[in-house]
OpenMM code with the backbone's topology and positions (N, CA, C; nanometers):
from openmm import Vec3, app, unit

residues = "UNK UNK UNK UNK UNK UNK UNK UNK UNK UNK UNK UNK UNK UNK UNK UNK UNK UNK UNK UNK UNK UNK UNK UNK UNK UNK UNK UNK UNK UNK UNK UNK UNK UNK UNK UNK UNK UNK UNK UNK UNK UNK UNK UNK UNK UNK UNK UNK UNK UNK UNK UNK UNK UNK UNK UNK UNK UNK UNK UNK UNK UNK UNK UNK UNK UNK UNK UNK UNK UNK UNK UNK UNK UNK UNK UNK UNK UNK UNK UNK UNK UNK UNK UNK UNK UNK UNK UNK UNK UNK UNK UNK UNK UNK UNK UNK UNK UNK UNK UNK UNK UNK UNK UNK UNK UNK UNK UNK UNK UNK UNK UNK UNK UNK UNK UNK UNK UNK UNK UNK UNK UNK UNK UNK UNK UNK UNK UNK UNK UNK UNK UNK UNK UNK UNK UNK UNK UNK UNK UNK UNK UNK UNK UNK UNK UNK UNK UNK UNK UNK UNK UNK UNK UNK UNK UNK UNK UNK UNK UNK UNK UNK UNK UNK UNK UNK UNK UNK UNK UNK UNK UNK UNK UNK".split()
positions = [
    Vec3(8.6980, 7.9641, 10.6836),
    Vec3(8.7850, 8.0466, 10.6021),
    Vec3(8.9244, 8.0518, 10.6638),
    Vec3(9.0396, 8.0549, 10.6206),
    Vec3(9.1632, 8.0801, 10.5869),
    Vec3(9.2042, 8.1931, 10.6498),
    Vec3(9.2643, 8.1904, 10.7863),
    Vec3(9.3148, 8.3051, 10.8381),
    Vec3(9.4141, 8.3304, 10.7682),
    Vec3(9.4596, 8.4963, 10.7611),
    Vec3(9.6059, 8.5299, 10.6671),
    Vec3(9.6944, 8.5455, 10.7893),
    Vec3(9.7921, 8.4774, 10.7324),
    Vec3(9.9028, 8.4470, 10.8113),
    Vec3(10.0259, 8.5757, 10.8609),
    Vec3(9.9959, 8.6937, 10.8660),
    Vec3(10.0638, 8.8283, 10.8538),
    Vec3(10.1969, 8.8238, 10.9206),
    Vec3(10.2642, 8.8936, 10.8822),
    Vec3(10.3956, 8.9280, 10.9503),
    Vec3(10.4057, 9.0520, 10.9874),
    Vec3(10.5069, 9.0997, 11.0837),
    Vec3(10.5545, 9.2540, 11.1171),
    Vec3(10.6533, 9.2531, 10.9946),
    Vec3(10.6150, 9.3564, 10.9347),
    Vec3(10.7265, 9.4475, 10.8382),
    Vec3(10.8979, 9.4905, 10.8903),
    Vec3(10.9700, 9.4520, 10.7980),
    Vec3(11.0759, 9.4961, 10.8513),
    Vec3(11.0446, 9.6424, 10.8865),
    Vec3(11.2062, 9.7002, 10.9911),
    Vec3(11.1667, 9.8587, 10.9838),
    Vec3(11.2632, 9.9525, 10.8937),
    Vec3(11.1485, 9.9178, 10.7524),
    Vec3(11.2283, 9.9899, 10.6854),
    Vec3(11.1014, 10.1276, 10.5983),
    Vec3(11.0985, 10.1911, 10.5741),
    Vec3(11.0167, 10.2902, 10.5324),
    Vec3(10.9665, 10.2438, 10.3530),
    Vec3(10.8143, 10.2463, 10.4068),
    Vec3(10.7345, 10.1969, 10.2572),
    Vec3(10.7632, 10.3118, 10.1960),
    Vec3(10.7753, 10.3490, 10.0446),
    Vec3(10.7737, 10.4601, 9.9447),
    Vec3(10.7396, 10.4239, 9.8469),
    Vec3(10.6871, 10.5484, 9.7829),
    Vec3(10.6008, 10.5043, 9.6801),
    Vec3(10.7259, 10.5358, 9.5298),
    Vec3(10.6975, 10.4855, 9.4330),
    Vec3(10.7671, 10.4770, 9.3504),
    Vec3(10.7572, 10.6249, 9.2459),
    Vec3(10.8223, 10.6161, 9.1349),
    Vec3(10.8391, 10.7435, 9.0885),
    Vec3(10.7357, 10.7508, 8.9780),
    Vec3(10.7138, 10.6176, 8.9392),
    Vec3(10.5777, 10.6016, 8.7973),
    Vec3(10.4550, 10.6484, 8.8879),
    Vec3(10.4571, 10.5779, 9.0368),
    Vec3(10.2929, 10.6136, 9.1270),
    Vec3(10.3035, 10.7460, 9.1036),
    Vec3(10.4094, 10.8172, 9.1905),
    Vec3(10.4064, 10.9487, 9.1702),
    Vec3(10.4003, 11.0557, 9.0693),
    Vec3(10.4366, 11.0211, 8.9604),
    Vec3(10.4173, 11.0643, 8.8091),
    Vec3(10.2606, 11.0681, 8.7917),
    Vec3(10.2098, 10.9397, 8.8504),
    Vec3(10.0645, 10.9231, 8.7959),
    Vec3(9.9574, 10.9858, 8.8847),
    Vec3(9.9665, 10.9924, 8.9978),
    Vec3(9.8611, 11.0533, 9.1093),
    Vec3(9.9062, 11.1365, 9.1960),
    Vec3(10.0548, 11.2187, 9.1995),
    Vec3(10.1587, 11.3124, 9.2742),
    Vec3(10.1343, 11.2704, 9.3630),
    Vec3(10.3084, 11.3182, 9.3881),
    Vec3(10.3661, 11.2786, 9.5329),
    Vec3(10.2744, 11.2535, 9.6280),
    Vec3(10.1885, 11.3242, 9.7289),
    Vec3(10.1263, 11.2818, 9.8121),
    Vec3(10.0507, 11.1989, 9.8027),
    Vec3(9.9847, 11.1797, 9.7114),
    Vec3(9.8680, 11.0861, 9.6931),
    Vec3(9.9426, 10.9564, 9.6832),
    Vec3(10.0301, 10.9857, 9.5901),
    Vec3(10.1305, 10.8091, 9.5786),
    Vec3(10.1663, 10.7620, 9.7040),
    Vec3(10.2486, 10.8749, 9.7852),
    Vec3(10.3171, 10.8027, 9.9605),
    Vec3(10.1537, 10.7480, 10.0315),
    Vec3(10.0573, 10.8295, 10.0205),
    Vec3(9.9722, 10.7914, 10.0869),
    Vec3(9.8927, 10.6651, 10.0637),
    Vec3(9.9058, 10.6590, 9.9193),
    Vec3(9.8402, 10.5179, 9.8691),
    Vec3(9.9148, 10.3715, 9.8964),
    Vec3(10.0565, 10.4311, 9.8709),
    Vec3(10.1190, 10.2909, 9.9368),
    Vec3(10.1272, 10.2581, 10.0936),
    Vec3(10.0985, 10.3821, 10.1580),
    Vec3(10.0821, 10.3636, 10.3022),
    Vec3(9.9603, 10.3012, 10.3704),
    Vec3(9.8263, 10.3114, 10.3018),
    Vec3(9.7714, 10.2855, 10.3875),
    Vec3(9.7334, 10.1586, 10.2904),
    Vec3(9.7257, 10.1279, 10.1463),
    Vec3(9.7256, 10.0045, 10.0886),
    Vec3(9.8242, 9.9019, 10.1625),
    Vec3(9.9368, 9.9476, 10.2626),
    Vec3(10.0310, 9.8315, 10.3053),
    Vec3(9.9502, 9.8179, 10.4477),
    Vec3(9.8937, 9.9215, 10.5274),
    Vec3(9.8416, 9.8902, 10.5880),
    Vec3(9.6630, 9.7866, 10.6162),
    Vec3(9.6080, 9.8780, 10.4864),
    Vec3(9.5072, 9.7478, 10.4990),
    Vec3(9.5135, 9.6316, 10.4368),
    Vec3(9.6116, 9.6079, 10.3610),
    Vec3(9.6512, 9.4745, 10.3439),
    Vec3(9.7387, 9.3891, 10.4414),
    Vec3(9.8289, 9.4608, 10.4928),
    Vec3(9.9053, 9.3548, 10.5742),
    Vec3(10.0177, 9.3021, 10.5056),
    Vec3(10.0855, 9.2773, 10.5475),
    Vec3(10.2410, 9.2142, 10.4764),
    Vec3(10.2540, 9.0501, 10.5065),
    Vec3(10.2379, 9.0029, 10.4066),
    Vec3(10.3117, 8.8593, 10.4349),
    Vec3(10.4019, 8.8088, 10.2867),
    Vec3(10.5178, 8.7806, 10.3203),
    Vec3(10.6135, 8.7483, 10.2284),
    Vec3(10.6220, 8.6438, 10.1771),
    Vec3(10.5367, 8.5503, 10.1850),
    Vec3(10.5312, 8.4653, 10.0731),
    Vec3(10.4104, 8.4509, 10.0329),
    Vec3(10.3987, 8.3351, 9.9512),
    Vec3(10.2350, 8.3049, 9.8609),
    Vec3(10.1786, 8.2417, 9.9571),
    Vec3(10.0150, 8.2738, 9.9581),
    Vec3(9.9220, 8.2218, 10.0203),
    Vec3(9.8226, 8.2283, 10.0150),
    Vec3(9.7230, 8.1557, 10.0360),
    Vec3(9.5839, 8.2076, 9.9795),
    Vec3(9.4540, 8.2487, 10.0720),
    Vec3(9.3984, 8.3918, 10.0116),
    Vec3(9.3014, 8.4524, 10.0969),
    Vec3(9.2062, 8.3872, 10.0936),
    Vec3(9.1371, 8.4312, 10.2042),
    Vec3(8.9786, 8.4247, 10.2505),
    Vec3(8.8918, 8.3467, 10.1149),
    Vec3(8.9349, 8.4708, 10.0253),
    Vec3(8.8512, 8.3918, 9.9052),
    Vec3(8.8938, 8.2947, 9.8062),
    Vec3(9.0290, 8.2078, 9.8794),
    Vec3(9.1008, 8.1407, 9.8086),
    Vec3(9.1630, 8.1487, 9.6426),
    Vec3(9.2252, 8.2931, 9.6456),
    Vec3(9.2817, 8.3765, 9.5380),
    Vec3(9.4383, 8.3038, 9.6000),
    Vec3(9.5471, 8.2957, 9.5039),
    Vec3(9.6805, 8.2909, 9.5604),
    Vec3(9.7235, 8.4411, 9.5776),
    Vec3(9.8162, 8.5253, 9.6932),
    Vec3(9.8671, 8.6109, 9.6917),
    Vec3(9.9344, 8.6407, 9.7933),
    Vec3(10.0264, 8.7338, 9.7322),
    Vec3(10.1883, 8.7343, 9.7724),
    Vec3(10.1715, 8.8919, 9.8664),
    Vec3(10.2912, 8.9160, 9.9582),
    Vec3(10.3191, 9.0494, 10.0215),
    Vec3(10.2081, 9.1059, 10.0670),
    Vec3(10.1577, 9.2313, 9.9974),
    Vec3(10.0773, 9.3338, 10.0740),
    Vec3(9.9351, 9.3122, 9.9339),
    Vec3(9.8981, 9.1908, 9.9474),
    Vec3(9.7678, 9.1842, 9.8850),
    Vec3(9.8165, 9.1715, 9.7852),
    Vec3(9.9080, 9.1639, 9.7278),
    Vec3(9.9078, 9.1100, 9.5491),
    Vec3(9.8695, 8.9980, 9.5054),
    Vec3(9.7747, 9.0110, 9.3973),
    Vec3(9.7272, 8.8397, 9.3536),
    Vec3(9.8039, 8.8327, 9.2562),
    Vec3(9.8815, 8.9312, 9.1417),
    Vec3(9.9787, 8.8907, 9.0048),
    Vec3(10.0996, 8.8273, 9.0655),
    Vec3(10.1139, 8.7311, 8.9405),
    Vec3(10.2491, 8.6642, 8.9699),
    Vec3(10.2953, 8.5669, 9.0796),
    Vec3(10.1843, 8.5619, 9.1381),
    Vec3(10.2604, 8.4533, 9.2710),
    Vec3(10.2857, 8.3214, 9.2416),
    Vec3(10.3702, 8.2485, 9.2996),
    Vec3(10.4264, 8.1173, 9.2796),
    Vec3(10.4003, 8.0673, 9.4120),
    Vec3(10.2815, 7.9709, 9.4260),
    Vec3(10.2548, 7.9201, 9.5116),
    Vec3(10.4014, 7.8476, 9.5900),
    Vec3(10.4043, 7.8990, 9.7425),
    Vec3(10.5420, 7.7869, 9.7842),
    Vec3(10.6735, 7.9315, 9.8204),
    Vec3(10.6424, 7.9854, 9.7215),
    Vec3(10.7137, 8.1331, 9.7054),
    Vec3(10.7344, 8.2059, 9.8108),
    Vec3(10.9000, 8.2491, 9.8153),
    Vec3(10.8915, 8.3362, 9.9466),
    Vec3(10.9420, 8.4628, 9.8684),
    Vec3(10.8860, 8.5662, 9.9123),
    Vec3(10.9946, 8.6961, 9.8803),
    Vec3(11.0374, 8.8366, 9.9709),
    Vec3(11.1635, 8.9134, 9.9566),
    Vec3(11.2137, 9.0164, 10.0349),
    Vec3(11.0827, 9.1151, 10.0068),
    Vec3(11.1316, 9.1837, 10.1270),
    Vec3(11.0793, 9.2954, 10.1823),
    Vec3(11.0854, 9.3591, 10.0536),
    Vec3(11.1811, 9.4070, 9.9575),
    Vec3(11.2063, 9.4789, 9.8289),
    Vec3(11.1399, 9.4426, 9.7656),
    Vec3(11.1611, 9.3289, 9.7349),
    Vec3(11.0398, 9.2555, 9.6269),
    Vec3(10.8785, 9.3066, 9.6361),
    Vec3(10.8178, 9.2918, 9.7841),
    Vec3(10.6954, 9.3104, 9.8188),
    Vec3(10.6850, 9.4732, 9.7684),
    Vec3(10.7851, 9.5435, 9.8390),
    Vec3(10.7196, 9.7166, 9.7792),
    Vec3(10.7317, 9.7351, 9.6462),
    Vec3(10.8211, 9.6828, 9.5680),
    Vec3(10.8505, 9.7078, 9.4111),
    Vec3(10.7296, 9.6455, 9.3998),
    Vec3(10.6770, 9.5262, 9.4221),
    Vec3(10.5342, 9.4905, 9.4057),
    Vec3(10.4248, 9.6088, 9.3920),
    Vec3(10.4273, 9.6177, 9.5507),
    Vec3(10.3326, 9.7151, 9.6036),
    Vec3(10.3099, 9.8173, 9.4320),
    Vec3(10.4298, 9.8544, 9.4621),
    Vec3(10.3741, 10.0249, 9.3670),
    Vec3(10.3695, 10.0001, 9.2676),
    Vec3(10.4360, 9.8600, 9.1851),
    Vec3(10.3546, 9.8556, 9.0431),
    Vec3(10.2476, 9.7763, 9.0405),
    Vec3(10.1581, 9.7305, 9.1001),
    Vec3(10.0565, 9.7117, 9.0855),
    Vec3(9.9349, 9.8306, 9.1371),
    Vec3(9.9859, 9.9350, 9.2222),
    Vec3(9.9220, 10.0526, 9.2485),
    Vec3(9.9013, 10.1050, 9.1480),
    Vec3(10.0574, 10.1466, 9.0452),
    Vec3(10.0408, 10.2119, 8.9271),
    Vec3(9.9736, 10.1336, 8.7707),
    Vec3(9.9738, 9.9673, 8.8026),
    Vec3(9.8614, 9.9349, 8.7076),
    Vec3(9.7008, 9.9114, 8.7109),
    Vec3(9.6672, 9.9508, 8.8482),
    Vec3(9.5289, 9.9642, 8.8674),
    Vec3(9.4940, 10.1095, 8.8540),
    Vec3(9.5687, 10.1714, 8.9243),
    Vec3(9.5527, 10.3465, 8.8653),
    Vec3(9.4752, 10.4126, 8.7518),
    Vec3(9.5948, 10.3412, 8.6683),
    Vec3(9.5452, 10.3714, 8.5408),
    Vec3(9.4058, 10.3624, 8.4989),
    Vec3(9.3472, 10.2314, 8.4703),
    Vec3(9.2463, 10.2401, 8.4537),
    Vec3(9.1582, 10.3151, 8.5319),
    Vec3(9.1385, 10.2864, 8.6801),
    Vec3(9.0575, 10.3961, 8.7861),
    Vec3(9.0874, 10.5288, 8.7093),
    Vec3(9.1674, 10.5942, 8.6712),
    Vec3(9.1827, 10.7461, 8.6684),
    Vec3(9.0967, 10.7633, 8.4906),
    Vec3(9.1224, 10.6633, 8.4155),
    Vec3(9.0220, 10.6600, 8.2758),
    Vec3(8.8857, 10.6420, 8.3115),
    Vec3(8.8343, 10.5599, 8.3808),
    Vec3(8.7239, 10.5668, 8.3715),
    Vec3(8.6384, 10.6300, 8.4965),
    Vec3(8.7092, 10.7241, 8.6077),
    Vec3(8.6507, 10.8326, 8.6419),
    Vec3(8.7770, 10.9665, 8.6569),
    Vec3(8.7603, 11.0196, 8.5190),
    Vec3(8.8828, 11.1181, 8.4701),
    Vec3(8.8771, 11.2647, 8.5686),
    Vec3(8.7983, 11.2831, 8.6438),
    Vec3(8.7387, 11.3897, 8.7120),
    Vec3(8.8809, 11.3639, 8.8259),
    Vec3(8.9086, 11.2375, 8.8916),
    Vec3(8.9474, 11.1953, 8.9852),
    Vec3(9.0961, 11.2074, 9.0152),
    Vec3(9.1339, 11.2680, 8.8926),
    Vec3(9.2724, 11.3178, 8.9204),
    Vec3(9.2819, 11.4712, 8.9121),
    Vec3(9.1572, 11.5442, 8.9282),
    Vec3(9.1540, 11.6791, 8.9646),
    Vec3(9.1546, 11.6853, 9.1580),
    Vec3(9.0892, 11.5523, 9.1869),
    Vec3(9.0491, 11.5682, 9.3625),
    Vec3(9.1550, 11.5730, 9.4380),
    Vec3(9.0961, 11.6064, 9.5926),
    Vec3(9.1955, 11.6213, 9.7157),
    Vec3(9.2672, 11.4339, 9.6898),
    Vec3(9.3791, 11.4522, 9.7516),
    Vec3(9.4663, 11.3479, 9.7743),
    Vec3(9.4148, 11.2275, 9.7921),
    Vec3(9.3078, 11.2320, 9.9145),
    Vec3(9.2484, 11.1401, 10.0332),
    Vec3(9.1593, 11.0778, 9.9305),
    Vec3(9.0905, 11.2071, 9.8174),
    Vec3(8.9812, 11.0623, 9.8069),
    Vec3(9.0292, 11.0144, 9.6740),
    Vec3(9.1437, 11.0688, 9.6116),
    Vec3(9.2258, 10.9301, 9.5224),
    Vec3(9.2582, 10.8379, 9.5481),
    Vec3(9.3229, 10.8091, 9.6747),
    Vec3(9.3904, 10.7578, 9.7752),
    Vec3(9.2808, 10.6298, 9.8247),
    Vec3(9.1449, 10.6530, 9.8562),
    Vec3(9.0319, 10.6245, 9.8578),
    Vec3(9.0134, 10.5361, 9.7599),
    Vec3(9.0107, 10.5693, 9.6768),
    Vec3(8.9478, 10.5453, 9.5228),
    Vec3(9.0415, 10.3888, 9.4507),
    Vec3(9.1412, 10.4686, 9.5275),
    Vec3(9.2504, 10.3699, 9.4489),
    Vec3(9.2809, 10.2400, 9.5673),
    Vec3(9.2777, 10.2527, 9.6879),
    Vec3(9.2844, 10.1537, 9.7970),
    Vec3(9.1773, 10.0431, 9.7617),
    Vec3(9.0608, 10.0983, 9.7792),
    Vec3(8.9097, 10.0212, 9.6852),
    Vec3(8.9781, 9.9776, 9.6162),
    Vec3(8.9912, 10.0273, 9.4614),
    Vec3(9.0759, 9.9323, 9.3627),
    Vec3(9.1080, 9.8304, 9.4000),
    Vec3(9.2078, 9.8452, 9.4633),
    Vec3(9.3485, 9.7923, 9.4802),
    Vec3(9.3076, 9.6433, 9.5161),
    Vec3(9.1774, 9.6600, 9.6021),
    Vec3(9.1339, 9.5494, 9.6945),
    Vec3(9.0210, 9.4564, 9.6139),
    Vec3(8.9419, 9.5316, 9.5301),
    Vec3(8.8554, 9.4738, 9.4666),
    Vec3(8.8535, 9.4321, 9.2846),
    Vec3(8.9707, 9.5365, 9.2522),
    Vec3(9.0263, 9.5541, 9.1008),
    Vec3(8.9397, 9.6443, 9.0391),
    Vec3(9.0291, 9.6842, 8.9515),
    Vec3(8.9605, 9.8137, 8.8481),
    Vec3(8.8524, 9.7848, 8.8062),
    Vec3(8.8426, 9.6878, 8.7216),
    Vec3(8.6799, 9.6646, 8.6523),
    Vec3(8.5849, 9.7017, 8.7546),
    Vec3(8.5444, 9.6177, 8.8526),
    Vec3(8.4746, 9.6107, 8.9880),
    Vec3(8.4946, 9.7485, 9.0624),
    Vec3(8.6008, 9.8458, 9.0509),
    Vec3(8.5552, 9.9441, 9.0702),
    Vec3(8.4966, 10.0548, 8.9856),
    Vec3(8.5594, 10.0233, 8.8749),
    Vec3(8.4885, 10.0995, 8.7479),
    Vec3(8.3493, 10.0982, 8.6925),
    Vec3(8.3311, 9.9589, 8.7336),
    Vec3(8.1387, 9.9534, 8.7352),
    Vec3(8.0584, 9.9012, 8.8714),
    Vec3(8.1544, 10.0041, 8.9376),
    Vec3(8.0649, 10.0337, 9.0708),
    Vec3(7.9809, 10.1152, 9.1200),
    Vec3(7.8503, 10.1474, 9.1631),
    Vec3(7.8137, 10.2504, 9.2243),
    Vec3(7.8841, 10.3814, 9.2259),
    Vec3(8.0002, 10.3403, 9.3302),
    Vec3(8.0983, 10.4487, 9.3596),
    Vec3(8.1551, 10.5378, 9.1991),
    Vec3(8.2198, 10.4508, 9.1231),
    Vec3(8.2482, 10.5051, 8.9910),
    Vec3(8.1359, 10.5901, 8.9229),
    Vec3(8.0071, 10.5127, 8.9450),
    Vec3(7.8743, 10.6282, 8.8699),
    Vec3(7.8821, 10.7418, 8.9305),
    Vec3(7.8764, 10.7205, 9.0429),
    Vec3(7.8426, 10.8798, 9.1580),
    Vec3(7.9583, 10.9630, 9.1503),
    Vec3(8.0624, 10.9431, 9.1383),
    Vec3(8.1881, 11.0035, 9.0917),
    Vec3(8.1891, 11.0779, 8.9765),
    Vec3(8.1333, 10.9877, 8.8570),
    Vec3(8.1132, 11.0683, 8.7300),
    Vec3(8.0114, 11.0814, 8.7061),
    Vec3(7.9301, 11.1452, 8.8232),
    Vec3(7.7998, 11.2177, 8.7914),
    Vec3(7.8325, 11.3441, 8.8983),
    Vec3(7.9420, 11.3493, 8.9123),
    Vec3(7.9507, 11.4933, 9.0295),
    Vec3(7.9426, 11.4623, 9.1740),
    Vec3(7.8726, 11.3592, 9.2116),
    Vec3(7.8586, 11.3761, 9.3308),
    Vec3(7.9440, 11.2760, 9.4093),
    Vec3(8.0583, 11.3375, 9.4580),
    Vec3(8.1580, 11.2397, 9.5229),
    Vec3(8.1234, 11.2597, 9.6831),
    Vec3(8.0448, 11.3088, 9.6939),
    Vec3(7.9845, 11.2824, 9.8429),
    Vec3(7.9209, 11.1742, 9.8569),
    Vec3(7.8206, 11.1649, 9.7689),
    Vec3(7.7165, 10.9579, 9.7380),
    Vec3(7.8214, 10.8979, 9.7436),
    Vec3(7.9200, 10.9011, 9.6840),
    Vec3(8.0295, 10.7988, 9.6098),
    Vec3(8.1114, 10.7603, 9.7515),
    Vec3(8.1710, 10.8381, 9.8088),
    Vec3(8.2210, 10.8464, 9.9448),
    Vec3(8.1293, 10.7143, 9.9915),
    Vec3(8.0441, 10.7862, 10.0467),
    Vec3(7.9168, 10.7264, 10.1494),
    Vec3(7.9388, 10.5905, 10.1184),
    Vec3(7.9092, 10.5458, 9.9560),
    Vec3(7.8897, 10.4358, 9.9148),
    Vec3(8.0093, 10.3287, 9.9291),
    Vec3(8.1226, 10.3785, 9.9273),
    Vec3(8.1984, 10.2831, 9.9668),
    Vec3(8.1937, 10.1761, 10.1012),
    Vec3(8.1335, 10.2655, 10.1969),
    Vec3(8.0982, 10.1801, 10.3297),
    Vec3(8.0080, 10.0803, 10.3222),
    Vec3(7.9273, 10.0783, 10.2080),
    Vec3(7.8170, 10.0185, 10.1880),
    Vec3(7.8342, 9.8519, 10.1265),
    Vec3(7.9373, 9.8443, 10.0427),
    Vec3(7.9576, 9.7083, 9.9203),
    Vec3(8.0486, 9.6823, 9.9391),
    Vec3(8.1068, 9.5598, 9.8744),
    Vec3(8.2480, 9.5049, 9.8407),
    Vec3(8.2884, 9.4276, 10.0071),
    Vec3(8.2380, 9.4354, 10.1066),
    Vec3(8.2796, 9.4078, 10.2162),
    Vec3(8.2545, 9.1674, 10.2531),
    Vec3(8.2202, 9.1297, 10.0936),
    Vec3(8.2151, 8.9782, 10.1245),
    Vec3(8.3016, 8.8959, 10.0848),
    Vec3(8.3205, 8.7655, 10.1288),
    Vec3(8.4044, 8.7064, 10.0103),
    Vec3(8.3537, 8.5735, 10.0761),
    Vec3(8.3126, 8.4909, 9.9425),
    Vec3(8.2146, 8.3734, 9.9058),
    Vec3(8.0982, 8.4513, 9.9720),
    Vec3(8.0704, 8.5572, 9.9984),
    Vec3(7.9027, 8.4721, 10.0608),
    Vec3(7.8878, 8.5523, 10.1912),
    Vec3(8.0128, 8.5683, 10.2533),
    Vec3(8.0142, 8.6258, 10.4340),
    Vec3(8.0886, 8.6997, 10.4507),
    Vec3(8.0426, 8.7997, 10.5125),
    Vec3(8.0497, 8.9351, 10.5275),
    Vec3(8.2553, 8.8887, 10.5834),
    Vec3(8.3099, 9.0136, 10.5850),
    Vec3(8.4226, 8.9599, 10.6322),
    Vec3(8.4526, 9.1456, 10.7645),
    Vec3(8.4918, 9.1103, 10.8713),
    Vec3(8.4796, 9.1892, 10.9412),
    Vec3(8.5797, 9.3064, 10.9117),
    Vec3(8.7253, 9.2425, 10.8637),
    Vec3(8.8066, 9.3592, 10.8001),
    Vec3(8.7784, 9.3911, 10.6627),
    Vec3(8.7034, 9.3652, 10.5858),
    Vec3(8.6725, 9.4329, 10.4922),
    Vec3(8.5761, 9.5509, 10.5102),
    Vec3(8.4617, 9.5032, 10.5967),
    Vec3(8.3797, 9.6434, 10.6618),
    Vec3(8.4093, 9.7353, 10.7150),
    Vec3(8.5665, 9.6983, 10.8240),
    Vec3(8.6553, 9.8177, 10.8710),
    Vec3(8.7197, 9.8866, 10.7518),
    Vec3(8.7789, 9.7820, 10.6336),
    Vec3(8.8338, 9.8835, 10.5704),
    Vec3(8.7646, 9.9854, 10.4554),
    Vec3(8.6062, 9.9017, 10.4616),
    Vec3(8.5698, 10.0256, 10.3438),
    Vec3(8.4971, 10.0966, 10.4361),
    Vec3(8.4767, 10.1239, 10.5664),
    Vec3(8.4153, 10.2253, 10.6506),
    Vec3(8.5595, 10.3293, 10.6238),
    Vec3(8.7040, 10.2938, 10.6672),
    Vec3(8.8026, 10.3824, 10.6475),
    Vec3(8.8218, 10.4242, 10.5218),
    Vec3(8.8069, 10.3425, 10.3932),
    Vec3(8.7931, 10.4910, 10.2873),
    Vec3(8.7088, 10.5107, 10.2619),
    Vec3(8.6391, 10.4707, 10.2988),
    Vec3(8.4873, 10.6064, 10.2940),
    Vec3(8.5086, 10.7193, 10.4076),
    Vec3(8.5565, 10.6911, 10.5029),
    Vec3(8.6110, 10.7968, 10.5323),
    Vec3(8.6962, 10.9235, 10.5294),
    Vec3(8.8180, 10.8533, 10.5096),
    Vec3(8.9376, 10.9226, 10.4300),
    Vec3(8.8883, 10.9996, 10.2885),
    Vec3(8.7784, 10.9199, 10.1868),
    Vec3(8.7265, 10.9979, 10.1035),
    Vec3(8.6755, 11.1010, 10.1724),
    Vec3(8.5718, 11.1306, 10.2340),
    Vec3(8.4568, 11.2294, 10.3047),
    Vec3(8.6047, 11.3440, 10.3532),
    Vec3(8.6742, 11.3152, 10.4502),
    Vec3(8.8218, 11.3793, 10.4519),
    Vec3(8.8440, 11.4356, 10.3658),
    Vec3(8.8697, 11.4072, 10.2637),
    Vec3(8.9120, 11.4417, 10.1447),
    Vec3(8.8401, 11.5543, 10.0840),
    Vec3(8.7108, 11.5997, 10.0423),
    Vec3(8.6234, 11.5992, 10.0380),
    Vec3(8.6094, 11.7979, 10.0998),
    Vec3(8.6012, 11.7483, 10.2314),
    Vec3(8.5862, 11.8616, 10.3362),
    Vec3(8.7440, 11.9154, 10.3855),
    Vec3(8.8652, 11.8842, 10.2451),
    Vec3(8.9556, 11.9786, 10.2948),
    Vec3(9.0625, 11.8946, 10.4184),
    Vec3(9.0092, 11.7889, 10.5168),
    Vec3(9.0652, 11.7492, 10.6180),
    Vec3(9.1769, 11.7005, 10.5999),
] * unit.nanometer
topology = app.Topology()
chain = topology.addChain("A")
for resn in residues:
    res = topology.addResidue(resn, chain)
    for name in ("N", "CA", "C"):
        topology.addAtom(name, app.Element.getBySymbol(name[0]), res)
């Protein structure tokens, strides 16, 4: 498999945009683009992951032009509209989820982000969510989504152990 080729981020401060924030408030938006840039990683041009998807900046698979390089600007204007078009759907098809603490939107939507709406919408996690119990749902994130072709991938298990965490956080107030 295809190591991703990452870069250090300029030092300039990720923010979340004003549609994220419209759609999941302020905190939840800064937080979603924060730690979505963090478990994705930044690389500024096109390239292709693990699972040989093409994608650009901080995990985006829309729009890339293989060969493609792009600014730091480019990548966050990225970032947050594709936050705010996976959102959407996540927040329709578990509508409960924009009543919750920050963390486990934040949660909810990082998943997304990484696996896509459908795939989270008919996930485990999505049932247990809209059956009340966002404690299963939590839990369950640590559990799936962690392969690509076939083999386990070691940062994917770190990152759905961390929002399953950050959910459970969430959750208990933390």
């Amino acid at each position: 498999m295809a190591r991703i080729p990452y870069k250090t981020p300029p030092k300039k401060k990720i923010v979340a945009g004003a549609a994220l924030a419209a759609l999941l408030g302020l905190g939840a938006a800064q937080l979603s683009v924060e730690k979505v840039a963090d478990f994705e990683g930044y690389v500024p041009y096109a390239y292709q992951c693990p699972a040989g998807v093409w994608t650009k900046c901080f995990g985006d698979t829309t729009n890339v032009t293989p060969g493609a390089t792009y600014s730091f600007e480019e990548c966050l204007a990225s970032l947050n509209e594709h936050l705010v078009e996976l959102s959407k759907p996540v927040l329709r098809c578990v509508p409960s989820l924009a009543l919750m603490p920050d963390k486990v939107k934040v949660a909810a939507v990082s998943m997304a982000y990484n696996i896509g709406p459908g795939a989270f919408c008919g996930s485990s996690v999505a049932r247990y969510f809209n059956a009340g119990d966002y404690e299963r749902g939590c839990k369950r994130m640590a559990e799936i989504y962690t392969t690509a072709k076939g083999k386990e991938i070691p940062g994917l298990v770190v990152r759905r152990g961390a929002e399953s965490e950050m959910c459970l956080q969430g959750l208990r107030g933390e």
